[in-house]
N, C-alpha and C positions, 0 to 999 in steps of 0.2 A: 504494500500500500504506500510505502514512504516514497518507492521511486516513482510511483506515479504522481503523486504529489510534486515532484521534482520536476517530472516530463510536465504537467499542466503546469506550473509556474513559469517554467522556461518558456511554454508554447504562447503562454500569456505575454513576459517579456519581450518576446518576438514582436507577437501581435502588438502590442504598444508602439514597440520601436517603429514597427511600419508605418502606424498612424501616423508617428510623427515626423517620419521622414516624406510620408506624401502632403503632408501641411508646410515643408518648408520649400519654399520658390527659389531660395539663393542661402548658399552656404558660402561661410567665410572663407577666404584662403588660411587661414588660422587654425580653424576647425578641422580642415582638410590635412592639413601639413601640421601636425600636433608636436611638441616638441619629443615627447614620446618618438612617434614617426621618425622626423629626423635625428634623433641620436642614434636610432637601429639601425637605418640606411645609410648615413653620410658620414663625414666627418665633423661634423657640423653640432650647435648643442642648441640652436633655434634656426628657425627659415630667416631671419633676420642676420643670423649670422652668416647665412650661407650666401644672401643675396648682397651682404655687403662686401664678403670674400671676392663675388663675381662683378663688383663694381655697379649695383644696381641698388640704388637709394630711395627710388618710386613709382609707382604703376605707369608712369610715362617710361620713366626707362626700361624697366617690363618689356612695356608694349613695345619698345622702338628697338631691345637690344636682339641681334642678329640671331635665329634659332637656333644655324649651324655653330654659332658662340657658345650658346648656353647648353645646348648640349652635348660639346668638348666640354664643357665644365663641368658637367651634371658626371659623364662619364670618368673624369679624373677623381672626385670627390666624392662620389656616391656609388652605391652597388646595380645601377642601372646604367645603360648604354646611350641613354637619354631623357630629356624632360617628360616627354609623350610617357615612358615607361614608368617615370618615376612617381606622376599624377597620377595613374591608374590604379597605380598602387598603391597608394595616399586614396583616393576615392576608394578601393575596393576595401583598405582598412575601417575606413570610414561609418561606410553602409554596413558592415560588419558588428563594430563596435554597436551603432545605434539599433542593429537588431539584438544585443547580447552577446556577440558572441567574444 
């Protein structure tokens, strides 16, 4: 009886999590890139640090600094071969965590 108790609470937590990830329209880069996340991946001990190692100081630079740049950066510094790789994997943590897992 007790493991099912376990199974229904989890199946509940799930269910939560999902509510409220279809309630939210825009997630933070923060939330995504948790510093958790990047200590496991990078070298890094926050995405602030990481984006200021790569000479990027705000979402204009972001947006304007070269792909093929950042990810030769992303792949010197991190366990990914790229930014694209690295999100996905930030996001799949993500949606992970917020259903429980």
């Amino acid at each position: 009886v007790n493991c099912m108790d376990d199974l229904t609470r989890k199946l509940q937590q799930m269910s939560n999590g999902a509510q409220r990830l279809q309630q939210k329209h825009s997630i933070s880069f923060s939330e995504v890139f948790t510093d958790e996340f990047v200590r496991k991946y990078t070298e890094f001990k926050t995405m602030n640090d990481f984006f200021n190692s790569a000479g990027i100081h705000s979402t204009e630079e972001f947006e304007a600094y070269p792909d093929e740049k950042l990810n030769e950066f992303v792949s010197k510094h991190t366990q990914f071969n790229n930014f694209q790789s690295m999100f996905n994997e930030a996001t799949t943590s993500y949606i992970g965590h917020q259903l429980g897992f």
